[in-house]
C-alpha positions in Angstrom: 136.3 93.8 165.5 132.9 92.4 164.7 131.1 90.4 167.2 128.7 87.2 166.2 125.8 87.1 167.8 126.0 82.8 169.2 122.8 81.6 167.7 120.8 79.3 170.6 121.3 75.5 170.0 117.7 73.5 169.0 118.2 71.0 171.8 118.3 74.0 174.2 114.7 74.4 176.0 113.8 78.0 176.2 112.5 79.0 179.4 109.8 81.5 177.7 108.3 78.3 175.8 108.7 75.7 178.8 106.4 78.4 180.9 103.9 78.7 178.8 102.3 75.4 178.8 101.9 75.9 182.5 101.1 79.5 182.3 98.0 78.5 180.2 96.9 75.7 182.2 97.2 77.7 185.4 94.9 80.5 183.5 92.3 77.7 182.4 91.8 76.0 186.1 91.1 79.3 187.3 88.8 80.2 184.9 87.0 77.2 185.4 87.0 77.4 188.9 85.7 81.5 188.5 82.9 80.1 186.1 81.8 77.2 188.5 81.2 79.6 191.5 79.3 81.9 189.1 77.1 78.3 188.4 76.5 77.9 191.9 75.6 81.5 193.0 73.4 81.3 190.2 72.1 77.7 190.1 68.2 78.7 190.4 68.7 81.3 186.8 70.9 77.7 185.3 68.6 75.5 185.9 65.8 77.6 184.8 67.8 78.4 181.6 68.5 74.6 181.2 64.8 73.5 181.8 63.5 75.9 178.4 65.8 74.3 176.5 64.7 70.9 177.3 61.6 72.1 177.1 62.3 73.9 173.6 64.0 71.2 172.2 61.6 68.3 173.5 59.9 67.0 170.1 63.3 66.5 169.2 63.3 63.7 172.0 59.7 62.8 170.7 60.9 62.4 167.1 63.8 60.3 168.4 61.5 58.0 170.0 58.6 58.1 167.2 62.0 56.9 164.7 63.5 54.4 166.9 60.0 52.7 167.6 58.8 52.8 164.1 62.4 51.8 162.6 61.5 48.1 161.8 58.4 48.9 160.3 60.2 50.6 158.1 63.2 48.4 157.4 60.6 45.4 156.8 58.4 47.7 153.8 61.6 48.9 152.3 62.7 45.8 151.6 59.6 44.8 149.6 59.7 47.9 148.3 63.2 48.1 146.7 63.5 45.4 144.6 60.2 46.1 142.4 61.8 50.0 142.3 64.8 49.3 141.4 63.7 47.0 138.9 61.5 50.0 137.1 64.0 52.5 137.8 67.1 52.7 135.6 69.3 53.8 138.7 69.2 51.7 141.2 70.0 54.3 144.1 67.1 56.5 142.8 65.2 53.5 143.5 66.6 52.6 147.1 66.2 56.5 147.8 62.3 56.0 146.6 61.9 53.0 148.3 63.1 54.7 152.1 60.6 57.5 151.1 57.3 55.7 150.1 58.1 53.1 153.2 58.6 56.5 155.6 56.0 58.1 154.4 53.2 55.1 154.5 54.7 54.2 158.1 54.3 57.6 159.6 50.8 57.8 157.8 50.0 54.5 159.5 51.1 56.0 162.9 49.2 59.2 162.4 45.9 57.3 161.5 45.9 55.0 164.8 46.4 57.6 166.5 43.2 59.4 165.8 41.5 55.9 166.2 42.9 55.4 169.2 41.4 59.3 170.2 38.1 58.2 168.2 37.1 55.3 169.5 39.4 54.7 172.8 39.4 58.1 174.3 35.5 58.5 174.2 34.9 55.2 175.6 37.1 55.6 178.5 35.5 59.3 179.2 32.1 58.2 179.0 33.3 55.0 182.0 35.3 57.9 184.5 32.6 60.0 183.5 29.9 57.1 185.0 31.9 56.3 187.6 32.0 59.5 188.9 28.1 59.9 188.9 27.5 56.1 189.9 29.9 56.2 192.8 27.7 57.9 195.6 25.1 55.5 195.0 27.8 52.3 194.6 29.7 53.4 197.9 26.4 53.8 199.9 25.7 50.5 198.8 28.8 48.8 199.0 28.7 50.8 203.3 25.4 49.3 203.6 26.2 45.8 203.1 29.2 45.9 204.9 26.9 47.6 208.2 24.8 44.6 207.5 27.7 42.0 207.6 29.4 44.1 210.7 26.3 44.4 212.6 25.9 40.5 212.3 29.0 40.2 214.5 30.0 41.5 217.5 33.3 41.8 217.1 33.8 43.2 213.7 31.2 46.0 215.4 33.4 46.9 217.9 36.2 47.2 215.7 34.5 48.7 212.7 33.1 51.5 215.7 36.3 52.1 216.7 38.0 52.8 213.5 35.4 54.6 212.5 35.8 57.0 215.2 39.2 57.5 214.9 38.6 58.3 211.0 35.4 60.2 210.9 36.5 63.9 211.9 39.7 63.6 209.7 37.8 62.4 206.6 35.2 65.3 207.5 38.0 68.2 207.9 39.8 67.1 205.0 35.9 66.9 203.0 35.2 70.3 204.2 38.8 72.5 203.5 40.5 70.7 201.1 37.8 70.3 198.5 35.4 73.5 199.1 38.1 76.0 200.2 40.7 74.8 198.0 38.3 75.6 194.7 41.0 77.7 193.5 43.7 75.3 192.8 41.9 72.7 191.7 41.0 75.2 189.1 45.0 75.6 188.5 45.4 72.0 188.1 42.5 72.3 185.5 44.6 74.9 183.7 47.7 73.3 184.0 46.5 69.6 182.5 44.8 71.7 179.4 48.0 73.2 178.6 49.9 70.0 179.1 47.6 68.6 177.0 48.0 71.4 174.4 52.1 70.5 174.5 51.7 66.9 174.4 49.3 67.5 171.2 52.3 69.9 170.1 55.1 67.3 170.6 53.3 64.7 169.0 53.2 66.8 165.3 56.3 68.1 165.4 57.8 65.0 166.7 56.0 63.1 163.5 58.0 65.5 161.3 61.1 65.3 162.8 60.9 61.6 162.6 60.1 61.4 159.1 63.4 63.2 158.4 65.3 61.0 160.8 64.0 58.0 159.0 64.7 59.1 155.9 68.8 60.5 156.3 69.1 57.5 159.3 72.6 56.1 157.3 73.6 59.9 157.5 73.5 60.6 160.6 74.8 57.3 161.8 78.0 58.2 159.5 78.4 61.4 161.6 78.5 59.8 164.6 80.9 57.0 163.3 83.2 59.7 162.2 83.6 61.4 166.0 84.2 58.2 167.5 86.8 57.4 165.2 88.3 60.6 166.0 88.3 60.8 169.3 89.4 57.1 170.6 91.4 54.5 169.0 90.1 52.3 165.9 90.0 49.0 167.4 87.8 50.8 171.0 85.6 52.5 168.0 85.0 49.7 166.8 84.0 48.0 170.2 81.8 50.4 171.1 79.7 50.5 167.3 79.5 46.5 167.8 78.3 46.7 171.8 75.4 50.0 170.4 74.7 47.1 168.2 73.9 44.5 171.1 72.3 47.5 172.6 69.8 48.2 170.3 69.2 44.8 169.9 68.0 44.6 174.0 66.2 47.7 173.8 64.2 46.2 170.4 63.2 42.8 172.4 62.6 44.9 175.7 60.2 47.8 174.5 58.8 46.9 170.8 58.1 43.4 172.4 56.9 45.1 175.3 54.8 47.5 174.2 53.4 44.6 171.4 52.5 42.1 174.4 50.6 44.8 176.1 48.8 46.1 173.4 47.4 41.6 173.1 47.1 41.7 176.8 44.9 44.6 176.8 42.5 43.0 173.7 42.1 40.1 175.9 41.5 41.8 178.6 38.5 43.1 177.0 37.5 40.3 175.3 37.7 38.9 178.8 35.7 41.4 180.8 32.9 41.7 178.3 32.1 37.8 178.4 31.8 38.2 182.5 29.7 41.3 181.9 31.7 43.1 184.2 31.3 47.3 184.6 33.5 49.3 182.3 35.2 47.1 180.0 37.2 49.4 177.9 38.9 51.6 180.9 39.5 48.3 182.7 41.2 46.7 179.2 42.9 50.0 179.4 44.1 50.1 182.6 45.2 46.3 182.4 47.2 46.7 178.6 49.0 49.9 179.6 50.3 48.9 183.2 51.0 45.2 181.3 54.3 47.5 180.0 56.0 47.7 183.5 58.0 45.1 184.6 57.3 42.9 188.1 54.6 45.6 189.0 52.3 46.0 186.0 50.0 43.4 186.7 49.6 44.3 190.3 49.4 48.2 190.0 46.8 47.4 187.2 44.6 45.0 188.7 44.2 46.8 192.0 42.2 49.6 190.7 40.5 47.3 187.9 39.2 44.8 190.8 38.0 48.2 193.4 36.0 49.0 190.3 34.5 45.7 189.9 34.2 45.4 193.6 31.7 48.5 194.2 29.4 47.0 191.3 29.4 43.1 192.1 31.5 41.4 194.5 30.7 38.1 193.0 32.1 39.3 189.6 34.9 40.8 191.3 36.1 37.1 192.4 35.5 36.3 189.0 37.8 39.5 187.6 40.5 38.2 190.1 40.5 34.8 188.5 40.6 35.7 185.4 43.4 38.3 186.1 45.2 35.5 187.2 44.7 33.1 184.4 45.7 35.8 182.1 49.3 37.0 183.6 50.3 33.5 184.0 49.5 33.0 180.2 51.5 36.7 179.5 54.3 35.0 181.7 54.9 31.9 180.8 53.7 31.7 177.2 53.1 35.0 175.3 55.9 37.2 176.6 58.5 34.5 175.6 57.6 34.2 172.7 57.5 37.8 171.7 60.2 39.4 173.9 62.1 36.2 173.3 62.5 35.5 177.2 65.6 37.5 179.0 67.3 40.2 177.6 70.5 38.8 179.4 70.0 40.3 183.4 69.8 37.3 186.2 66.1 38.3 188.1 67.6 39.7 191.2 69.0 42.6 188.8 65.8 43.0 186.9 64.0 44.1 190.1 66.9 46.1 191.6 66.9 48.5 188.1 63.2 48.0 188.4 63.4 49.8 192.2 66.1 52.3 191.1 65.0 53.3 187.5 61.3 53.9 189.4 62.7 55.4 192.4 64.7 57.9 190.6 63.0 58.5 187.1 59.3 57.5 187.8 57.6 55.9 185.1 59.7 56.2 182.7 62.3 54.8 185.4 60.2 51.9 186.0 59.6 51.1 181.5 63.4 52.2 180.9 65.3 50.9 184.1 65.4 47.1 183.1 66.5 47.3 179.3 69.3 50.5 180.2 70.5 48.5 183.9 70.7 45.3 181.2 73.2 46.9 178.6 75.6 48.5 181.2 75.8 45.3 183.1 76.7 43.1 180.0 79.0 46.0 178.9 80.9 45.7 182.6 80.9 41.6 182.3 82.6 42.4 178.7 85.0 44.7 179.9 85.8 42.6 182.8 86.1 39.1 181.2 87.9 40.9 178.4 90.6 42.7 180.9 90.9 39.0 182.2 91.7 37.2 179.3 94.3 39.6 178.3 96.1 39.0 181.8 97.6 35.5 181.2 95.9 34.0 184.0 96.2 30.1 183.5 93.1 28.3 181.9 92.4 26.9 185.5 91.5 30.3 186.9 89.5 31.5 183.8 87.6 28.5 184.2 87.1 29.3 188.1 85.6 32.4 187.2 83.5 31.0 184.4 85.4 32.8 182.0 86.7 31.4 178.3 90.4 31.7 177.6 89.3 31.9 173.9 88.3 35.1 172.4 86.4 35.3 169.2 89.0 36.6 166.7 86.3 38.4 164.5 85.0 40.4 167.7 86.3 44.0 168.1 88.7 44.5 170.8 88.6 47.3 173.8 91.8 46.3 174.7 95.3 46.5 172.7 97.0 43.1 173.2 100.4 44.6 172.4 100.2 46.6 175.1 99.3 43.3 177.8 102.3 41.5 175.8 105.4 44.5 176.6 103.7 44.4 180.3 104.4 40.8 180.4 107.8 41.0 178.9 108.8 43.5 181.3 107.2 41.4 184.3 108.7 38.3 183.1 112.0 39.4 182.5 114.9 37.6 184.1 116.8 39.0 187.0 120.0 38.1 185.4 119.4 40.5 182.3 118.5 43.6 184.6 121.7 45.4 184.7 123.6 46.4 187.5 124.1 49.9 186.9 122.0 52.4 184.8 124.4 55.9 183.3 122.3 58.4 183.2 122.9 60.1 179.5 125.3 63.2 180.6 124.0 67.2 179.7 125.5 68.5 176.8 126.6 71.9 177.0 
């Protein structure tokens, strides 16, 4: 008698193949779990390995920069530059192509020659005024004590009180004069070392970083085509497209917040030396220096600026400190209310009260570059959580009333890209919305089939 062998039905699950999944899953938490113990018995060694590679890879981050600053520069000579090419040229793409390449190449040429002015006739300048102060500032502070002994000793009461803090501060000022200057020789020698190969890198950084930005500049449209392509395959079209229109608006806050910075310091600071050498006040180009490059961070800049800028002034000429003050004054309430404006093109969209808390956190975290990137950075997440937010709202059928409450408008631009499906919101508010009358009493379960 032969025997059939009963062949499994496809609508059967197979117990080998329903394990699996799980069997894998179980296999990758625990690998993942073996791998972050090994990270954190070995975090020192990570972290090491992860600091060279930033370090490796850091005139990548410089060329980034160099391309993202010099960008409109060379958007704005390409377009003079295209239509005269093309024109000559029989292909108009060969002439596009020359156009990006001539308006690279003079752009980066630009950068690489005020640079070296800025080394030639900057850099000397403010050397030769640290290199006076340091050998005038004996001789200022004796004279700047003297008058203020002459002024004390006038009054009684500011002697006693300039005796008594005098006492209290003249053994720790003479310990610390003693050991941590003459026997500390040694590391002051290291920090000597350190700055001249920091300086070595930074020189290092700055060439390769010019290279690497000429490329970026050149296959910008490439890259950017790269990055559209993984977005579109790893979220939805329509949140693809959200998030390529919001980089747009973020680019757009980062353009008005550092190029119009950085262009409103660079005025402040020629001012400030135009300023300074009219009142004949000491060291007129590491003051303008001090002023312009401070001018960059927000709320702060002025004040961490003119502090050192007046104690300068002040050991020279009190009078013409006063006068530094004043004009100080005059000339961040012009940056303020008149030249900032105009060239940042007022707020980048962040109520005041923000502005100084990402001023406080960017600076408290990150430093300086906390303090020039916190503002701009705090400014685009917090108009992409009011988007998301109002957004969320107007897909949730809340009456006009309530949007209104909320200062939020029930119409939504129709061109704008969308985060949100509305299909989605509109078989939610079906199913909400659906009578009790048309819910049925009983729900049969579809029965096993054997």
């Amino acid at each position: 008698m032969k025997t059939t062998k009963k062949r499994r039905s496809s609508n059967t699950p197979s117990l080998r193949y329903d394990l699996f999944p799980r069997g894998l899953a179980a296999f990758l938490v625990l690998a993942c779990a073996i791998i972050f113990y090994f990270l954190l018995l070995n975090f020192d060694k990570v972290q090491s390995f992860f600091e060279d590679v930033f370090r490796a890879i850091a005139p990548v981050f410089t060329g980034l920069l160099f391309a993202y600053l010099l960008n409109p520069a060379v958007v704005m000579l390409e377009k003079h530059l295209a239509k005269p090419l093309s024109r000559r040229s029989k292909n108009s793409s060969k002439g596009k192509k020359a156009a990006r390449i001539i308006s690279t190449f003079v752009t980066v040429i630009a950068v690489v020659c005020l640079i070296v002015l800025l080394f030639v006739l900057v850099v000397p300048e403010v050397a030769g005024s640290i290199t006076a102060i340091a050998g005038e500032l004996p001789n200022d502070l004796g004279e700047f004590t003297d008058t203020v002994n002459q002024k004390v000793q006038s009054n009684s009461r500011l002697s006693a009180l300039y005796s008594l803090v005098s006492n209290y501060l003249a053994e720790p000022l003479e310990s610390w004069a003693n050991s941590g200057i003459l026997n500390n020789a040694s590391v002051w020698v290291g920090y000597l070392a350190s700055g001249i190969m920091g300086a070595f890198n930074l020189v290092y950084n700055l060439c390769v970083g010019l290279i690497i930005c000429f490329y970026l500049l050149i296959g910008k449209e490439r890259f950017m085509r790269q990055g559209g392509k993984i977005l579109y395959v790893l979220l939805k079209p329509n949140r693809a497209d959200w998030i390529l229109h919001r980089l747009n608006g973020a680019n757009r806050t980062f353009s008005s917040a550092i190029l119009g910075k950085i262009l409103d310091s660079i005025i402040i600071g020629m001012l400030c030396f135009i300023g300074v050498v009219i009142l004949r006040t000491p060291y007129p180009a590491l003051i303008a220096v001090i002023v312009g490059v401070t001018n960059v961070i927000p709320f702060f800049g002025p004040f961490i600026g003119a502090i050192p800028s007046t104690l300068l002034v002040l050991m020279h000429d009190p009078v013409k400190a006063l006068y530094f003050v004043i004009f100080i004054v005059v000339l961040q309430q012009f940056d303020c209310n008149i030249l900032d404006p105009k060239i940042v093109g007022g707020s980048i969209g962040l109520p005041a009260f923000w502005s100084l808390f990402a001023c406080l956190l960017g600076g408290g975290l990150f430093g300086l570059v906390g303090l020039l990137l916190g503002v701009p950075t705090f400014a685009v997440l917090y108009n992409l959580c009011k988007e998301l937010i109002d957004e969320r709202l107007r897909f949730s059928k809340l009456p006009p009333e309530t949007l209104d409450k909320l200062g939020i408008k029930p119409e939504l631009d129709p061109n704008a890209p969308s985060f949100f499906d509305p299909d989605e919101f509109d078989e939610e508010q079906a199913v909400v919305e659906m009578p009790l009358s048309e819910v049925p009493e009983t729900t049969e379960l579809p029965q096993k089939t054997e």
